[in-house]
N, C-alpha and C positions, 0 to 999 in steps of 0.2 A: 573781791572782798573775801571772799572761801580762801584764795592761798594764801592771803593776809591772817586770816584765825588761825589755819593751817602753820603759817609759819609762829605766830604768837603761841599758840597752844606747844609749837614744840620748844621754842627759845622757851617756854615756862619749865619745861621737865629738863633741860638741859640745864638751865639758870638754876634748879633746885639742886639739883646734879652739885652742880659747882661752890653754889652757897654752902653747900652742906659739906664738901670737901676742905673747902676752904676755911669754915667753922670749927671744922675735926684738927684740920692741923696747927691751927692758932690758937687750939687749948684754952686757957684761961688767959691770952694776953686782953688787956684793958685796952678798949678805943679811947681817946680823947674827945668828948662829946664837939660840935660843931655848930655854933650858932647862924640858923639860917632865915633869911626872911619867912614869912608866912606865906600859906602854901596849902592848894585842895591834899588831902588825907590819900595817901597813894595806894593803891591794891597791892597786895604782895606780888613781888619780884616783877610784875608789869610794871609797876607805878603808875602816873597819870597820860599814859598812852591814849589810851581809850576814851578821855576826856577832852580829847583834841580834838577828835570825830575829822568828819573830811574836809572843813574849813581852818586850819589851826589858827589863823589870823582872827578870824572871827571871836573862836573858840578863849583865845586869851585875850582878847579885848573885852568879852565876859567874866571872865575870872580875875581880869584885873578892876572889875567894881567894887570885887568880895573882899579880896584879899590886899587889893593898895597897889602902888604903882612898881613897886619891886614886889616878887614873889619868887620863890623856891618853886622845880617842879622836879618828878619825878619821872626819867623817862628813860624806863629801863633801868639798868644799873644806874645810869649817867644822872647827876644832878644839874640840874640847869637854874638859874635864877634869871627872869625875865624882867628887864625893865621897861615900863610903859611909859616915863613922863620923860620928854623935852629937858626938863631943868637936869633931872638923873642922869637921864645920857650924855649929858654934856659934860658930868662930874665923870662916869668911869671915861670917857672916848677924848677928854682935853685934860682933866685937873690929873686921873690915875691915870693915862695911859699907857705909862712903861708897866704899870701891874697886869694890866687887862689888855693889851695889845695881841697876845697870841692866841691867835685863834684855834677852834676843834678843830680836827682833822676830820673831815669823812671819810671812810674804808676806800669809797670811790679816786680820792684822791692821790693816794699810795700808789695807783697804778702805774709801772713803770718808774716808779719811785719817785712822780712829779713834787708833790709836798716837798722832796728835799732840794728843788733847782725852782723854783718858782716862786716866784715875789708876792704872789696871793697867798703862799701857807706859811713860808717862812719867820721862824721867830724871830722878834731884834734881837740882831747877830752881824757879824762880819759882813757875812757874803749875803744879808738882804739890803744890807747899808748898801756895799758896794752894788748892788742890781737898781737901788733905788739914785742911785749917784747917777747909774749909765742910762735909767730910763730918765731927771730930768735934764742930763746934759745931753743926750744923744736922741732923743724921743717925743719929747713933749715940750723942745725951745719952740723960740716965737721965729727964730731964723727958719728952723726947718719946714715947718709949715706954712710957711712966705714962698720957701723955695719949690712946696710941692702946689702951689694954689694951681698953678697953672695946669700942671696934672689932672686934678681932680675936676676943673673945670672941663677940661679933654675930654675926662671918662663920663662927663655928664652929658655932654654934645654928644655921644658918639650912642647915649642912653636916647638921647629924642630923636636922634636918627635912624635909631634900631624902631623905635616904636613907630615912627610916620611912613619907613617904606612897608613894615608888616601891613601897616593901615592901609598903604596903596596896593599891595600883593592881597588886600581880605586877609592876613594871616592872623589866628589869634593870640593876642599875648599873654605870656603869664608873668603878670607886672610883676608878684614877689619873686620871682626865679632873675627877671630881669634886672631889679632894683638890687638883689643879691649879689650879682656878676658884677655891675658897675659900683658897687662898694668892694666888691673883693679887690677887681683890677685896680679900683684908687690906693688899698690898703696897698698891695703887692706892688708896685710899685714906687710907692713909699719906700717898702721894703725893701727889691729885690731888682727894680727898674722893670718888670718884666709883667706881662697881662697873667693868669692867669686861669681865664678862663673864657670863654666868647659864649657872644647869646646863643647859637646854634649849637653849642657842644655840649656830650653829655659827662664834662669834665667838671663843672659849674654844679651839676645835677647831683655829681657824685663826691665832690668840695661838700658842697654846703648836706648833705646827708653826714657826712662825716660828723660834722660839728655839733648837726642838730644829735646824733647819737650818743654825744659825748655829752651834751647840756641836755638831753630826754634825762640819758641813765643818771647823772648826777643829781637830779630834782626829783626822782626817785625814791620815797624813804626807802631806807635801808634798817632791815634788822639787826645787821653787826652793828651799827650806829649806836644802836642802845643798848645791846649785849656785846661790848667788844671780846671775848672771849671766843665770839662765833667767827670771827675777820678771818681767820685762819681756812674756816670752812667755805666763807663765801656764801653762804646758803641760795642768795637770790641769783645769784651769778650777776650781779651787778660790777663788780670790778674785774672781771673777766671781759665780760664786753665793751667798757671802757679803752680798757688793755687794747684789745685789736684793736678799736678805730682809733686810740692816739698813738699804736703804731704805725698804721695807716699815714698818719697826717707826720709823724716824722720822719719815716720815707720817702717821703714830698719835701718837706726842710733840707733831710740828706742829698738828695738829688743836686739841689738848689745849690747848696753852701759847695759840695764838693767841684760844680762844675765852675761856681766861682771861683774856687782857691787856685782850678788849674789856670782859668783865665790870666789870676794875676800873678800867677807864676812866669804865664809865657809874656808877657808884657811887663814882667818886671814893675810893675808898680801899683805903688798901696793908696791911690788916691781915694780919697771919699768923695764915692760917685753916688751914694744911697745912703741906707742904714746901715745895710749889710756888711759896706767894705768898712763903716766907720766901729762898729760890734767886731770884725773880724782884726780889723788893725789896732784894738785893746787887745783881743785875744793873745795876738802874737809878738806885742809886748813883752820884754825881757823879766825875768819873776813878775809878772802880772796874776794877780790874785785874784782881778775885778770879774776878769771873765773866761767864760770857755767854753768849746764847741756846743757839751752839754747843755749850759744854761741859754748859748744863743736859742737854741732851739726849742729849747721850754717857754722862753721868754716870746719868741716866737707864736708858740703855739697859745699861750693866753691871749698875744692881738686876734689871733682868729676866733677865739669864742665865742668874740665881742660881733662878727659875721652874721649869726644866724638870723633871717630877716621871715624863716616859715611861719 
């Protein structure tokens, strides 16, 4: 809570900093005023940070008694308008959606410059059409997961096997580390046809840290978030340590993908035996546009997020 003020107090002398800079050199130009819903009265250059407190869900489920089910808030520089009602959300997320479809970026997400290869940040555009084409032809048919049932059910016998000899040896288990490993090897295999990771290893231990460090740091508030001005500084070092661990995790992708390309190179053939070869054999498509190494492995790295079972 201290290096939270600590950091509020100084994103305030910085943000006056800037206002004022920014004041100085825009002279006399006229703003066009900005019709916004209603909205709690913001503090100077905080705005309504502070009025979120440590529950924000809570926090504006109260505020939306005051001020009605659409409301303006002030968070940091950033304007935000929150809706509260069912019937609302339905009008901006089905009736506007090409208006409202693009989402914020968080600082965190810039890292490695995922925002720009990833189907979770991406604006409608080309290349989110075409990512959203290959995840539901290649990803989410009813064929391909017909074809993996037998898979998964594999990796869940092999999940009551692990747990009934430990039982017999007295060994203790750590159900979440174990239930982790047996969705990983069902995911990756999916993917890649290959395990990776076993109850005994401490490959699994060090998978699944990866990820959760990647979804800690990002649930994280972050005070670039609401002064973007600061992104540059990083202040909390939050997209720094981002940075490493989804370098981490795409050094494990690069491994993966490169020993496959050699595989089907010396066998001369592009059959789809998984995801991988069927994502690699769009790749190498003559002017294909849909995909590429980049994106496989961003695209990649979003099914794992979905991993963390801590």
């Amino acid at each position: 809570m201290d290096s939270l003020l600590l950091l509020l107090g100084l994103s305030f002398v910085l943000a006056c900093i800037h206002f004022l800079t920014k004041s100085l050199a825009l002279g006399t130009k006229k703003f066009v005023p900005v019709n916004l819903p209603p909205g709690p009265r913001p503090f100077p250059v905080i705005g309504n940070i502070l009025q979120l407190g440590k529950k924000p869900h809570q926090a504006l489920a109260e505020l939306s008694k005051t001020y009605g089910p659409i409301m303006s808030l002030k968070l940091g520089s950033i304007t935000t308008v929150v809706i509260s009602s069912p019937h609302i959300a339905k009008e901006a997320l089905q009736t506007h959606d090409q208006a409202l479809s693009s989402r914020t970026i968080p600082d965190g997400a810039r890292s490695l410059d995922h925002h720009k290869h990833s189907i979770a940040w991406l604006p409608v555009s080309v290349p989110w059409k075409n990512l959203r084409k290959v995840c539901a032809t290649q990803m989410f048919t009813a064929q391909r997961l017909d074809a993996t049932e037998a898979v998964r059910r594999k990796k869940v016998q092999e999940l009551i096997d692990y747990v009934h000899e430990s039982c017999r040896n007295g060994s203790v288990v750590d159900i979440g580390q174990a239930a982790f490993t047996t969705v990983m090897n069902s995911i990756s295999n999916t993917l890649f046809s290959i395990d990776l990771a076993h109850y005994q290893s401490d490959l699994s231990q060090n998978f699944n840290k990866l990820v959760y460090d990647v979804m800690e740091e990002a649930g994280t508030p972050n005070i670039a978030d609401y002064f973007p001005f600061l992104q540059s500084f990083d202040p909390q070092g939050i997209r720094k340590r981002i940075t490493t661990s989804i370098e981490k995790l795409l050094n494990i992708f690069d491994g993966i993908i490169d020993e496959r390309i050699l595989v089907r190179e010396k066998m001369m053939s592009k059959e789809s035996k998984d995801l991988l070869d069927s994502l690699l054999n769009l790749a190498d498509q003559e002017n294909s546009s849909q995909l590429s190494l980049t994106s496989i492995k961003h695209l990649l790295l979003v099914s794992t997020k979905n991993l963390n079972l801590k």
